[in-house]
C-alpha positions in Angstrom: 38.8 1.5 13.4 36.7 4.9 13.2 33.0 5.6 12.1 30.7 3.1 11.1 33.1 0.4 10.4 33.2 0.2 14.1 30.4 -1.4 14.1 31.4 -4.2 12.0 32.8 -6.9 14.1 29.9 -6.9 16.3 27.4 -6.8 13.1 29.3 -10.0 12.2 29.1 -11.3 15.1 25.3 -10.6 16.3 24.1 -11.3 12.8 26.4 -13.9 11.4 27.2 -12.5 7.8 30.3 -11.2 6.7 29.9 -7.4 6.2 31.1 -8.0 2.4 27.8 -10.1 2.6 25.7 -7.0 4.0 27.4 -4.8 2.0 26.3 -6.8 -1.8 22.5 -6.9 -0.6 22.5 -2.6 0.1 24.3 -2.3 -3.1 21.3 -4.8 -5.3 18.5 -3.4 -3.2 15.9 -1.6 -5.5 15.9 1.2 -2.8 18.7 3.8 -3.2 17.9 6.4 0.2 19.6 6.1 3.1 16.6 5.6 5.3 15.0 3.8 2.9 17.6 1.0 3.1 18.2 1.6 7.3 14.3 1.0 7.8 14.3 -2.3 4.8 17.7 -3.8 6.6 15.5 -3.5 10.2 12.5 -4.6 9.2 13.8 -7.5 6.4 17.2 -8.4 8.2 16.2 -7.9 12.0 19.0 -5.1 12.4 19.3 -2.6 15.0 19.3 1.0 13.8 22.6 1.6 14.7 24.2 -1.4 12.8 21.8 -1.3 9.8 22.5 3.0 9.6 26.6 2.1 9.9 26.2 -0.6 6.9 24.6 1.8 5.1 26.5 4.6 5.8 29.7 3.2 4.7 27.9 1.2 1.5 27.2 4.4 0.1 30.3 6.3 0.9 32.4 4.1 -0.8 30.4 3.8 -3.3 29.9 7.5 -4.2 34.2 7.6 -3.7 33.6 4.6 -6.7 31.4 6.8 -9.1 33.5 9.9 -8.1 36.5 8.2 -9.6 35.1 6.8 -12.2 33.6 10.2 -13.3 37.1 11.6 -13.3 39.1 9.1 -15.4 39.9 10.3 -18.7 
């Protein structure tokens, strides 16, 4: 495993949520930034920087590659 989803088992682990679990609250949050949702999963979930930036880091990679494809059906 590469990148931020390094991080995961140890997120799991330390925090005890699956990262699908993690993954659902970044994608309802109001905030859309990345800081924005690095600073609220610190100071809401209790997350280090380096696991709430790696959550969010992947969240919104995958779910630009989402919108990408969606854009470019048809």
């Amino acid at each position: 495993m590469k990148g931020p989803a390094s991080y995961f088992p140890s997120v799991e682990k330390k925090y005890g949520r699956p990262i699908e679990e993690w993954k659902d609250l970044i994608r309802t949050s109001p905030l859309a930034r990345h800081m924005e949702l690095v600073a609220w999963l610190k100071s809401e979930h209790g997350l280090g920087h380096g696991h709430a930036n790696a959550l969010v880091a992947h969240t919104l990679a995958e779910t630009a590659e989402t919108v990408g494809k969606a854009g470019k059906a048809g």
